[in-house]
MARBA-964966 format. One line per field, with one value per atom (N, C-alpha, C, O, CB): residue in one letter; x negated, y, z; residue number from 1; atom name; chain. Coordinates in steps of 0.02 Angstrom, whole numbers, plus 32768, in hexadecimal, padded with zeros to 4 digits. Glycine has a CB too. Example, Ala and Ser with C-alpha at 12.3 -4.5 7.8 and 13.67 -1.06 7.14 Angstrom:
BEGIN
aa = [A; A; A; A; A; S; S; S; S; S];
xx = [7D6C; 7D99; 7D6C; 7D38; 7DCB; 7D7E; 7D54; 7D7B; 7D62; 7D40];
yy = [7EE4; 7F1F; 7F5B; 7F5A; 7F20; 7F90; 7FCB; 8002; 8039; 7FE2];
zz = [8186; 8186; 8186; 81A7; 81C4; 8162; 8165; 818A; 8192; 811E];
i = [1; 1; 1; 1; 1; 2; 2; 2; 2; 2];
at = [N; CA; C; O; CB; N; CA; C; O; CB];
ch = [A; A; A; A; A; A; A; A; A; A];
// end
This chain:
BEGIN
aa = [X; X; X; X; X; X; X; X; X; X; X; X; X; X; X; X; X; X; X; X; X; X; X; X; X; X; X; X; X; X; X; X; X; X; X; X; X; X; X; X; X; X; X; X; X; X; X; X; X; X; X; X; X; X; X; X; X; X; X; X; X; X; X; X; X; X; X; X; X; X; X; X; X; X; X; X; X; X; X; X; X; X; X; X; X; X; X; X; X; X; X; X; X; X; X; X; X; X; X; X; X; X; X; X; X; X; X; X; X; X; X; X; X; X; X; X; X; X; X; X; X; X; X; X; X; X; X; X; X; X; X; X; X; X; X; X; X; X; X; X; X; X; X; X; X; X; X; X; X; X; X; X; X; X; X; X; X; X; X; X; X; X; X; X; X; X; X; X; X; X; X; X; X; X; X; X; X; X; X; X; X; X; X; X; X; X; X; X; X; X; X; X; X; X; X; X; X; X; X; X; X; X; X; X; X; X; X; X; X; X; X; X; X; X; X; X; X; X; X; X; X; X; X; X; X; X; X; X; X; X; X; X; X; X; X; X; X; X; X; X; X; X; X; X; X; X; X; X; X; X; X; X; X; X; X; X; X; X; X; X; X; X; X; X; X; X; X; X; X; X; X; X; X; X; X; X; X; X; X; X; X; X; X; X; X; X; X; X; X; X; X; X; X; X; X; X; X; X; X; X; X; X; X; X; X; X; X; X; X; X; X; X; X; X; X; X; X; X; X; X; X; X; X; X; X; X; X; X; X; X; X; X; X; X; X; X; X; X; X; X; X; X; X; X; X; X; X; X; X; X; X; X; X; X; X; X; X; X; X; X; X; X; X; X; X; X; X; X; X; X; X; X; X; X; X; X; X; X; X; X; X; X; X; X; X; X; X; X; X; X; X; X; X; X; X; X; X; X; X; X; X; X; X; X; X; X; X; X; X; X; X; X; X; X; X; X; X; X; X; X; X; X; X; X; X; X; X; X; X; X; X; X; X; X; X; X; X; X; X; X; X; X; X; X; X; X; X; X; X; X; X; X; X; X; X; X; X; X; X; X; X; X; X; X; X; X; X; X; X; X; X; X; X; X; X; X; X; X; X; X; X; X; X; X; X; X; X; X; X; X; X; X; X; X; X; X; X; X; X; X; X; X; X; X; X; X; X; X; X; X; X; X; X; X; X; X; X; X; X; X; X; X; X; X; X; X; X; X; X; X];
xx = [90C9; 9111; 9126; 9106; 9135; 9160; 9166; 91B4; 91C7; 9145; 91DD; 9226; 923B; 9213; 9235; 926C; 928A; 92AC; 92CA; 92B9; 92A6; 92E5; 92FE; 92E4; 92CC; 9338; 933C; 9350; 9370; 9381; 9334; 933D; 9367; 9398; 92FF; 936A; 938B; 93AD; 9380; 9357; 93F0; 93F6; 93F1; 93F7; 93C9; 93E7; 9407; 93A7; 93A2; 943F; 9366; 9335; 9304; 92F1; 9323; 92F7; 92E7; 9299; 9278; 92F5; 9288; 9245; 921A; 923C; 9260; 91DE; 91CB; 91A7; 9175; 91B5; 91C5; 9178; 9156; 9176; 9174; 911F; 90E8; 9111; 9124; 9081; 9119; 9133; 90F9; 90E2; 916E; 90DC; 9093; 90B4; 90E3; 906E; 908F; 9098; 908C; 906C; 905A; 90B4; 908A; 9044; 902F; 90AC; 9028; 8FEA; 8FD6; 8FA1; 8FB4; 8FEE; 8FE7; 8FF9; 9025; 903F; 8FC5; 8FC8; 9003; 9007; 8F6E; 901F; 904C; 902E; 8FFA; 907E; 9039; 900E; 902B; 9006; 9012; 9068; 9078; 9099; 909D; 90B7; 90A7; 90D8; 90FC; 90F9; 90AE; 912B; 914A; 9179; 91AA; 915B; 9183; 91A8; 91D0; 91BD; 9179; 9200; 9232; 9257; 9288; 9251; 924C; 926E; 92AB; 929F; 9231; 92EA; 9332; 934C; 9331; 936D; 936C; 93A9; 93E0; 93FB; 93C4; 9401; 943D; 9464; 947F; 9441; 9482; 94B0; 94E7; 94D4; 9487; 952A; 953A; 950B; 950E; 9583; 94DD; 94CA; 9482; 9472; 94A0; 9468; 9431; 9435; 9404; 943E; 9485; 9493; 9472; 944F; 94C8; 9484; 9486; 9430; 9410; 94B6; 9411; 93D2; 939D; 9363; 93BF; 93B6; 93A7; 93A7; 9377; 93DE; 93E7; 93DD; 93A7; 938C; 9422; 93A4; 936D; 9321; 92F5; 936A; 931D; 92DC; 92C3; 9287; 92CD; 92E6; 92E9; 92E2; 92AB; 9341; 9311; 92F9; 92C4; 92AF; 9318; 9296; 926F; 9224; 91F0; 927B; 9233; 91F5; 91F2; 91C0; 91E9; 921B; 922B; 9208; 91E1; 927E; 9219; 9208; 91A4; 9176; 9247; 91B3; 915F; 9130; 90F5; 9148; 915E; 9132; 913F; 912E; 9138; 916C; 916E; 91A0; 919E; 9129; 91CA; 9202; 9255; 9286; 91FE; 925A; 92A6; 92E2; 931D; 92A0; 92B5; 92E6; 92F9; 9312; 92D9; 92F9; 930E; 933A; 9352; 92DB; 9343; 9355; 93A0; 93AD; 934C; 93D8; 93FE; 9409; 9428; 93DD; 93EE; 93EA; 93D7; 93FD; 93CD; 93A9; 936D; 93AB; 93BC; 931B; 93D6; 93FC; 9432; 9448; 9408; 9453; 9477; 9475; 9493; 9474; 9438; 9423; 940A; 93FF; 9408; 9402; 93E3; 9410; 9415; 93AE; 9453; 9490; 94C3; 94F2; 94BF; 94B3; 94F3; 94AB; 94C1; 9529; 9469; 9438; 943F; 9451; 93E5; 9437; 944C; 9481; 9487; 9451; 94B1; 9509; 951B; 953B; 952F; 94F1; 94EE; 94C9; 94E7; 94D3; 9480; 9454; 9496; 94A0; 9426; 94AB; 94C2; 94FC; 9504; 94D3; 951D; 955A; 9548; 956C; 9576; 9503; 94F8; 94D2; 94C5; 94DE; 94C3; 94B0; 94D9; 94D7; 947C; 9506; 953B; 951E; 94E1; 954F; 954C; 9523; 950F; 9531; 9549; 94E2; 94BF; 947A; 946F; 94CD; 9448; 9414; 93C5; 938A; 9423; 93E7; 93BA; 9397; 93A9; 93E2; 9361; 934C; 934E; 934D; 92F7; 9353; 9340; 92F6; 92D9; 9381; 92E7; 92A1; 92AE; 92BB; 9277; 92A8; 92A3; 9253; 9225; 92C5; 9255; 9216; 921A; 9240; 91E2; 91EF; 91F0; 91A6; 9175; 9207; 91A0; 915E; 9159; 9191; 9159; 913D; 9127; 90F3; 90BD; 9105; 9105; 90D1; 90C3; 90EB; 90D5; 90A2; 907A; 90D9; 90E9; 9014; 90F2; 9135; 9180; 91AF; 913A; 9174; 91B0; 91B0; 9177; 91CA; 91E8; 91F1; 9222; 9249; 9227; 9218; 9219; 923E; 921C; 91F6; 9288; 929D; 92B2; 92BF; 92FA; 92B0; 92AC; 92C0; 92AF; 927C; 92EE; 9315; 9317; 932C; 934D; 92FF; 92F8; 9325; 934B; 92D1; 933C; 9356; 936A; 935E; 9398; 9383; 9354; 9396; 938F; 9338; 93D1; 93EB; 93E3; 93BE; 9417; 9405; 93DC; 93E7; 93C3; 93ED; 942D; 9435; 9417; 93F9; 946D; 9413; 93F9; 942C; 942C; 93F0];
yy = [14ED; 14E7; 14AB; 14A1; 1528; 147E; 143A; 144C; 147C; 13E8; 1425; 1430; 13E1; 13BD; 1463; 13C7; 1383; 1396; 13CB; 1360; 135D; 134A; 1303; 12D1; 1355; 1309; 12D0; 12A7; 12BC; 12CF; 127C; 1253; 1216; 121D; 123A; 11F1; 11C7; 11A5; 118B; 1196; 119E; 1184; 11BA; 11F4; 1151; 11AE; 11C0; 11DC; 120C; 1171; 11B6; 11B7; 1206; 121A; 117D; 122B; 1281; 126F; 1247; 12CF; 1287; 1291; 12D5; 1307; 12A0; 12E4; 1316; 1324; 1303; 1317; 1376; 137D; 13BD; 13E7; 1375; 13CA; 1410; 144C; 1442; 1401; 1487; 14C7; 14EF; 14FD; 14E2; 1505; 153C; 157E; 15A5; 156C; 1576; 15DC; 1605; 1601; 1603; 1635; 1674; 1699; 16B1; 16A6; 169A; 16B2; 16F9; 170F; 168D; 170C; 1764; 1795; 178D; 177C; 17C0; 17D9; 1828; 1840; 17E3; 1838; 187B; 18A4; 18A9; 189D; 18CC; 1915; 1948; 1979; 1927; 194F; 1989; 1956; 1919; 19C8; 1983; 1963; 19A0; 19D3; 193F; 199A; 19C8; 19C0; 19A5; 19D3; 19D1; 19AD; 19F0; 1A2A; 196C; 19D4; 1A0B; 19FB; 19E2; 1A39; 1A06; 19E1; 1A1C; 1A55; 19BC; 19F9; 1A1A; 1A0B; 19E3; 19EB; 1A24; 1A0E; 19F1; 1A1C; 1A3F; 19C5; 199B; 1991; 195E; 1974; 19E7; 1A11; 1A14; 19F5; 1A48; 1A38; 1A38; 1A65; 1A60; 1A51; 1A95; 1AE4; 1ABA; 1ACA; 1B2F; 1A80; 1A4F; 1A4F; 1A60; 19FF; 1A35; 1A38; 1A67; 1A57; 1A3E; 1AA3; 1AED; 1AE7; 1AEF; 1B36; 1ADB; 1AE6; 1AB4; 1AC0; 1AF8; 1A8A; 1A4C; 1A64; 1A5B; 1A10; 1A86; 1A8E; 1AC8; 1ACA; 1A9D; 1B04; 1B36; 1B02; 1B06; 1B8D; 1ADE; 1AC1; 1A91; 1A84; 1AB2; 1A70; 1A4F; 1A8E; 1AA0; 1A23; 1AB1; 1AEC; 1B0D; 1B17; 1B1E; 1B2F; 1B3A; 1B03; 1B15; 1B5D; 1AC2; 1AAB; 1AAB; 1AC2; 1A65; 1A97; 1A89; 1AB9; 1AA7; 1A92; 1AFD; 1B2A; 1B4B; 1B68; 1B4E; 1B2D; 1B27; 1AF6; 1AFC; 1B20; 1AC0; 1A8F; 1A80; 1A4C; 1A4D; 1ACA; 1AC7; 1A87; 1A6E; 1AC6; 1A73; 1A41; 1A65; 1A40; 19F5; 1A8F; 1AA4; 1A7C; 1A73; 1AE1; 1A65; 1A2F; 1A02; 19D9; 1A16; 19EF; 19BF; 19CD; 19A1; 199E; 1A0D; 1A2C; 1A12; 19E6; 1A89; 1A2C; 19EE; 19B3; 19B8; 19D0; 1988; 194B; 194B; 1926; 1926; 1963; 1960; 1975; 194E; 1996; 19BC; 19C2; 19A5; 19A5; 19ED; 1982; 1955; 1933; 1935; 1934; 1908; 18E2; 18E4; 18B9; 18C6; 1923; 1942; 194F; 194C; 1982; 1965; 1981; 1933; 1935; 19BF; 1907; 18C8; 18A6; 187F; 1884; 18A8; 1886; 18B8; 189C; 187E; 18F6; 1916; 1905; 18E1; 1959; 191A; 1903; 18BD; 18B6; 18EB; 1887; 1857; 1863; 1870; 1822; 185D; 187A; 189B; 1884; 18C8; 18D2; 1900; 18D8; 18E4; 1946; 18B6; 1897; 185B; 1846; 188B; 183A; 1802; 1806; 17D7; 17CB; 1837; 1856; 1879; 1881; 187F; 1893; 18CC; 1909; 190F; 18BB; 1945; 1977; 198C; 1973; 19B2; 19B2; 19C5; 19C3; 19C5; 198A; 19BF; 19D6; 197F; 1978; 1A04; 1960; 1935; 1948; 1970; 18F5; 191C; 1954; 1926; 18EA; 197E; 193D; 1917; 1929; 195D; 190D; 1916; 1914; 1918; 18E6; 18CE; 195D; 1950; 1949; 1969; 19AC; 1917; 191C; 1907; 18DD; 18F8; 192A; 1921; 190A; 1918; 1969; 18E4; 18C8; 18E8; 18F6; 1873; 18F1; 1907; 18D6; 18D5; 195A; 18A3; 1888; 1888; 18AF; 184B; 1872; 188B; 1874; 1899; 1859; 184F; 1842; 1856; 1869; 17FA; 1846; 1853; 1873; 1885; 1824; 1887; 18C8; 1887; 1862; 192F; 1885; 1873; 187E; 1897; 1878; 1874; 18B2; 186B; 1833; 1900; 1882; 1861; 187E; 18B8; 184C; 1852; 1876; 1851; 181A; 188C; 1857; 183B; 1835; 1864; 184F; 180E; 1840; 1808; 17CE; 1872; 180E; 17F8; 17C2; 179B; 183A; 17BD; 1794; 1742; 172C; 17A9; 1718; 16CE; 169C; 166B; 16A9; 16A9; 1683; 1686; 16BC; 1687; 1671; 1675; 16A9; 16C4; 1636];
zz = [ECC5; ECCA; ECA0; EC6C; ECB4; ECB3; EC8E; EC92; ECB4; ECB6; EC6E; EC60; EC59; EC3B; EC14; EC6F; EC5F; EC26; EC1F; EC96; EBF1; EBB8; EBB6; EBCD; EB6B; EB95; EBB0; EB51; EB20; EBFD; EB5A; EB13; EB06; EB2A; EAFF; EAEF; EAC9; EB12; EB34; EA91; EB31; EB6A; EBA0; EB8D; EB6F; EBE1; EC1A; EC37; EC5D; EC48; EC1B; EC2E; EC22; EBEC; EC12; EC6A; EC51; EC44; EC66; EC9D; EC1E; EBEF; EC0C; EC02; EB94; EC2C; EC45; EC18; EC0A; EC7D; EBE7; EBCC; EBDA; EBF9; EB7F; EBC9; EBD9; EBAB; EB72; EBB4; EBCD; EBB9; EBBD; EBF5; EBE4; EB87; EB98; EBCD; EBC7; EB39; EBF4; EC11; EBDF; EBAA; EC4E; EC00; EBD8; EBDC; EC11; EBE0; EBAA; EBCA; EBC5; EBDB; EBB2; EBB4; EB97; EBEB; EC15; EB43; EBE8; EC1F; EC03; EBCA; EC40; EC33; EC0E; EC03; EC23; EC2C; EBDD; EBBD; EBDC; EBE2; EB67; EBF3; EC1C; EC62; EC69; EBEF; EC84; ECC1; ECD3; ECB0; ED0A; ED1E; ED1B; ED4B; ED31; ECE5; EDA0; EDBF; EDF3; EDFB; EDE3; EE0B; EE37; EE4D; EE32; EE23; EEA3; EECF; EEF4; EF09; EF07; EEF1; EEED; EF44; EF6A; EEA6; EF4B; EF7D; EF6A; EF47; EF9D; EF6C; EF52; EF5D; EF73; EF49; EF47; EF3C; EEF3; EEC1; EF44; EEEF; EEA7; EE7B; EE3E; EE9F; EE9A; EE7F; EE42; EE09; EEDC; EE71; EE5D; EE0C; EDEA; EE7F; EDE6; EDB0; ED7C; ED4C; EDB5; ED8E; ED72; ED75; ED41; EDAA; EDAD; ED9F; ED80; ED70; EDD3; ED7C; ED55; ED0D; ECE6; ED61; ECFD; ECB4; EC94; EC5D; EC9A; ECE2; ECC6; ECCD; ECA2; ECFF; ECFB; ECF4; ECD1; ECD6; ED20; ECAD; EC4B; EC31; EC1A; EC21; EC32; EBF7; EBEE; EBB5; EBF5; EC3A; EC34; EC24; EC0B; EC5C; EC3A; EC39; EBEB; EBCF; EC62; EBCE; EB7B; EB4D; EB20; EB68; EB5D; EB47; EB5A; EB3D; EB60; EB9A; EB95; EB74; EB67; EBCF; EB68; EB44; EAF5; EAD8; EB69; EACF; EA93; EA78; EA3F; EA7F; EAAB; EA90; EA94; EA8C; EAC8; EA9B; EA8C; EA63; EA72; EA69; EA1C; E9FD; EA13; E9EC; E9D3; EA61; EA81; EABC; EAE0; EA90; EAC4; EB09; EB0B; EB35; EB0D; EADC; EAD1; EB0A; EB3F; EA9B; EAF4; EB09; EB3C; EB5D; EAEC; EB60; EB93; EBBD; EBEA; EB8D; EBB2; EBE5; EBF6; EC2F; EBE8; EBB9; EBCA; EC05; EC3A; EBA5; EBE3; EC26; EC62; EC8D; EC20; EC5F; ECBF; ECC9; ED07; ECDA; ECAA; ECCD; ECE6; ED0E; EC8B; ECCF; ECE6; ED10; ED39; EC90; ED13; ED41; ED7E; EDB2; ED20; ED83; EDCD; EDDF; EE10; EDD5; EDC0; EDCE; EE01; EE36; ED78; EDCC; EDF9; EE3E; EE72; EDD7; EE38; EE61; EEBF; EEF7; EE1E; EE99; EEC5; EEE2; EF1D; EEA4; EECD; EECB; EEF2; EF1F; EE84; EEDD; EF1E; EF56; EF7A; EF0B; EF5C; EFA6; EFC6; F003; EFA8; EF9D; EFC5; EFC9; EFC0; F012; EFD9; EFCE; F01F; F04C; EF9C; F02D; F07A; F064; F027; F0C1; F08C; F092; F082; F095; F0E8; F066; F045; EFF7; EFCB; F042; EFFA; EFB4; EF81; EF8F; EFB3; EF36; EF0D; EECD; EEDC; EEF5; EEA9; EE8A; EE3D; EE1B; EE9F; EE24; EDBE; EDB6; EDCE; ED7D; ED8E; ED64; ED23; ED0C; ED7E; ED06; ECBC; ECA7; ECCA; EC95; EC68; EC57; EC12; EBFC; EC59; EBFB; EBAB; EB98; EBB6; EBA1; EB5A; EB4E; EB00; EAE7; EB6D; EAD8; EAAC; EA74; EA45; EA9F; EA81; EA52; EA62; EA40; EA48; EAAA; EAD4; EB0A; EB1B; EAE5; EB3A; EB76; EB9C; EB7D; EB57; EBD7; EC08; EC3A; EC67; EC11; EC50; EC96; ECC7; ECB2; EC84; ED06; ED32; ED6B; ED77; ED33; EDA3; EDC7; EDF2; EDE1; EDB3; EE4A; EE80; EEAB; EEA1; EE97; EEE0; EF0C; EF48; EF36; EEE9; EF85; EFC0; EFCA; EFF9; F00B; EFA5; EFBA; EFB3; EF86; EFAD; EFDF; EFE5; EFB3; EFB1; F025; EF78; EF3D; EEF5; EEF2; EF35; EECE; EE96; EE86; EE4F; EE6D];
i = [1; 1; 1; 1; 1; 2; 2; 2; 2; 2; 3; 3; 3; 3; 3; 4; 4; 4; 4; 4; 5; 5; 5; 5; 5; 6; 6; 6; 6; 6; 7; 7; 7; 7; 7; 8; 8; 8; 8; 8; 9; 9; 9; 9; 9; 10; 10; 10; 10; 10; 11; 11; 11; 11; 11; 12; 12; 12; 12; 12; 13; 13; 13; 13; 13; 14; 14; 14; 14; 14; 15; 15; 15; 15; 15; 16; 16; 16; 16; 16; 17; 17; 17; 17; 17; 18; 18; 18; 18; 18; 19; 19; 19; 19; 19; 20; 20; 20; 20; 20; 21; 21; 21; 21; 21; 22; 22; 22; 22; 22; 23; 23; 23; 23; 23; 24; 24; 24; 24; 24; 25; 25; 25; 25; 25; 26; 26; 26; 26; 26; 27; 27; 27; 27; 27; 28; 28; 28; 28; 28; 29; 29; 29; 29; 29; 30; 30; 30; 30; 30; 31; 31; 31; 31; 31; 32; 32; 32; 32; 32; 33; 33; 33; 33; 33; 34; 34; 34; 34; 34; 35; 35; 35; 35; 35; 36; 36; 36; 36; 36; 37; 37; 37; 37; 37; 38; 38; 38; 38; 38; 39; 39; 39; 39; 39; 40; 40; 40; 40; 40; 41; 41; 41; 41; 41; 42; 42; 42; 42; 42; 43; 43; 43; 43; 43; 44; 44; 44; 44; 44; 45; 45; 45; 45; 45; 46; 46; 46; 46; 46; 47; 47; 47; 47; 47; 48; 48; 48; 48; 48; 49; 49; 49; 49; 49; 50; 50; 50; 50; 50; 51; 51; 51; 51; 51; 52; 52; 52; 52; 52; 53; 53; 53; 53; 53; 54; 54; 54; 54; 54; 55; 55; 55; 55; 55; 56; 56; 56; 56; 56; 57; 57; 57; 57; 57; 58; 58; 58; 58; 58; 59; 59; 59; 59; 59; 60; 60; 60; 60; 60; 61; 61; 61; 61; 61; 62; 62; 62; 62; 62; 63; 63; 63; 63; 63; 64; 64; 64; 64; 64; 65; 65; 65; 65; 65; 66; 66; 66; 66; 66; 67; 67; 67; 67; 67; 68; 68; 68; 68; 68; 69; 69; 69; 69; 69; 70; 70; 70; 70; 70; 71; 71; 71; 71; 71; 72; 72; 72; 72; 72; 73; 73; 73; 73; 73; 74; 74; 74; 74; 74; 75; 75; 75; 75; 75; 76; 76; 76; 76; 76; 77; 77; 77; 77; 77; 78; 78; 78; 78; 78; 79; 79; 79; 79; 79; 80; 80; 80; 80; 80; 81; 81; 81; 81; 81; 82; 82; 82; 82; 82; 83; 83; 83; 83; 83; 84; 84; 84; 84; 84; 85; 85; 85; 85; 85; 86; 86; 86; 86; 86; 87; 87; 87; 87; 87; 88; 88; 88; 88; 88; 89; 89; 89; 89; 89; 90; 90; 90; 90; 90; 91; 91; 91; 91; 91; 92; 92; 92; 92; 92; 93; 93; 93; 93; 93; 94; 94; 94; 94; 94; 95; 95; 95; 95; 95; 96; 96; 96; 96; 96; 97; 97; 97; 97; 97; 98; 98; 98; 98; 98; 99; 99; 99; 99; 99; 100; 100; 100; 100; 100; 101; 101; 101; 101; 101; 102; 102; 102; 102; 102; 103; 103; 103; 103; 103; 104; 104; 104; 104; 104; 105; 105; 105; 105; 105; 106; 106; 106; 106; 106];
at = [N; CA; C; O; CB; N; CA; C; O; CB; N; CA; C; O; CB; N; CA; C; O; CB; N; CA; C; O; CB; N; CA; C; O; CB; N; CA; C; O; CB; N; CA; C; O; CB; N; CA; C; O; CB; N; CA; C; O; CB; N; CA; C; O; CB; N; CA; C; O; CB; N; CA; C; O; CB; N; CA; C; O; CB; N; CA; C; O; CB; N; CA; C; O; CB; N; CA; C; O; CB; N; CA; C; O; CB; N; CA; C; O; CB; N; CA; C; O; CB; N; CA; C; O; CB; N; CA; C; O; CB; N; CA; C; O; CB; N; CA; C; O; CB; N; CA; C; O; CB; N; CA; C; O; CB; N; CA; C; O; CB; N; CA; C; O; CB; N; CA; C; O; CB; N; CA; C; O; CB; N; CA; C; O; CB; N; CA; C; O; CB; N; CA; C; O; CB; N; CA; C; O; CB; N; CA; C; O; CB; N; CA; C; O; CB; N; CA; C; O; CB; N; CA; C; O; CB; N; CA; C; O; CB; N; CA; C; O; CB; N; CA; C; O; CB; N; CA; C; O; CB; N; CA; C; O; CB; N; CA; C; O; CB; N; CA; C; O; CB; N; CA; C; O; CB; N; CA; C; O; CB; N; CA; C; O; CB; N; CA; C; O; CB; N; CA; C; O; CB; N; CA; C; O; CB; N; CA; C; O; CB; N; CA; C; O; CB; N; CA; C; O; CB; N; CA; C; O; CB; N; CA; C; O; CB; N; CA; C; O; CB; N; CA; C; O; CB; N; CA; C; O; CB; N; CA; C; O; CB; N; CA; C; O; CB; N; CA; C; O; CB; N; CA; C; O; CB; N; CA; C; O; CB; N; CA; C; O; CB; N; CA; C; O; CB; N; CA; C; O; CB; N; CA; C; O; CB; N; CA; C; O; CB; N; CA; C; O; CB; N; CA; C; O; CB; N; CA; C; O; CB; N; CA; C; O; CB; N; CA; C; O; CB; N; CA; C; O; CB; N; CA; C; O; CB; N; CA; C; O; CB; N; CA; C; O; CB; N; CA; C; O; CB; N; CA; C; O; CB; N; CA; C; O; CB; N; CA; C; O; CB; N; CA; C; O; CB; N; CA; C; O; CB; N; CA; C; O; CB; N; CA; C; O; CB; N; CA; C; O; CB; N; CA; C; O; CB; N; CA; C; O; CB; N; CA; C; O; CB; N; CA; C; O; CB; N; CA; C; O; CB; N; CA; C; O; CB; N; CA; C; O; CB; N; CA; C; O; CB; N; CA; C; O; CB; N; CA; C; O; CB; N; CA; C; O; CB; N; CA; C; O; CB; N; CA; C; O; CB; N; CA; C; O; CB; N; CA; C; O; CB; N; CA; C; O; CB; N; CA; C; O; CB; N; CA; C; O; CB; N; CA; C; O; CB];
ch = [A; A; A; A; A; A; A; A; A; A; A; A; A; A; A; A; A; A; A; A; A; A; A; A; A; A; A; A; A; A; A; A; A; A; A; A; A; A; A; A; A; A; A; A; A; A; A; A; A; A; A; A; A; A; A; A; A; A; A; A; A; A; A; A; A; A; A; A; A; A; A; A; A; A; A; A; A; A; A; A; A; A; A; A; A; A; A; A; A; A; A; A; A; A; A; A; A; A; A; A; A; A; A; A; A; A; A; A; A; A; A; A; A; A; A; A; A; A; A; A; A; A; A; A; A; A; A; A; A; A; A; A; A; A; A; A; A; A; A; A; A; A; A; A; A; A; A; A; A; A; A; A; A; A; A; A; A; A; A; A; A; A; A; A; A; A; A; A; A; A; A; A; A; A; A; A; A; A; A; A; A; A; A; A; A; A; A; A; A; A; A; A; A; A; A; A; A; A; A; A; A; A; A; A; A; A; A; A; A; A; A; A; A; A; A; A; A; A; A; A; A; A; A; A; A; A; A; A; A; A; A; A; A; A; A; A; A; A; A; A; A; A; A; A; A; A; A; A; A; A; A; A; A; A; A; A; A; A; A; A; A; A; A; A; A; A; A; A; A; A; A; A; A; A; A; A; A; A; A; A; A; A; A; A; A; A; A; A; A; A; A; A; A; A; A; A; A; A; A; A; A; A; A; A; A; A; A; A; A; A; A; A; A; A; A; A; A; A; A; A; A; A; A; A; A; A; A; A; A; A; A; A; A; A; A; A; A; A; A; A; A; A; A; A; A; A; A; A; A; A; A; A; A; A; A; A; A; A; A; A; A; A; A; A; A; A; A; A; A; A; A; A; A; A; A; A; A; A; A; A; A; A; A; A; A; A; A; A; A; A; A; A; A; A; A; A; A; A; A; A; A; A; A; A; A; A; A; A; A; A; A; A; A; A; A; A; A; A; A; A; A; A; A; A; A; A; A; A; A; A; A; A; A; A; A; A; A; A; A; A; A; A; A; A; A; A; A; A; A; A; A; A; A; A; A; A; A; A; A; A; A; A; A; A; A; A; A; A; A; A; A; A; A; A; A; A; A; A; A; A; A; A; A; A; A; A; A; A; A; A; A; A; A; A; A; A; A; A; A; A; A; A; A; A; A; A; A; A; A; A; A; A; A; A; A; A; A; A; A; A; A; A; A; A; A; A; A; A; A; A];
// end
């Protein structure tokens, strides 16, 4: 992966960004309908993965953010019968959530 910067002037500078190399230690994925109900279950399925992987002190946060990433999610597909995708990563420092979903914009 490479990233432009841009330096002294108008001229972008390409430099090397390492990947990550760490493979995840847990994973954890669940595929929804994208629906409003999606929300609600979004937050039991952070809670539970959390709690299986001995991170609760984060649940907090974690749901925060699965609750405004479905929201969107649900909100840019509309609701009906398209699906969307939670996944979560657990890695040896940090937790991971991630949220799919079939519509054609970023």
């Amino acid at each position: 992966m490479s990233t432009l910067a841009k330096v002294s002037g108008d001229v972008p500078v390409q430099a090397d960004v390492p990947r990550m190399r760490e493979e995840p230690r847990f994973l954890d994925t669940l595929d929804l309908v994208a629906m409003p109900t999606a929300v609600t279950v979004a937050r039991m399925f952070v809670s539970s993965t959390l709690s299986r992987w001995h991170a609760l002190f984060i649940e907090d946060y974690m749901t925060a953010v699965a609750v405004e990433l479905v929201s969107l999610a649900v909100e840019a597909t509309g609701p009906g019968t398209k699906p969307i995708t939670l996944r979560m990563l657990g890695y040896q420092r940090h937790i991971v959530f991630e949220v799919t979903d079939t519509h054609h914009e970023r």
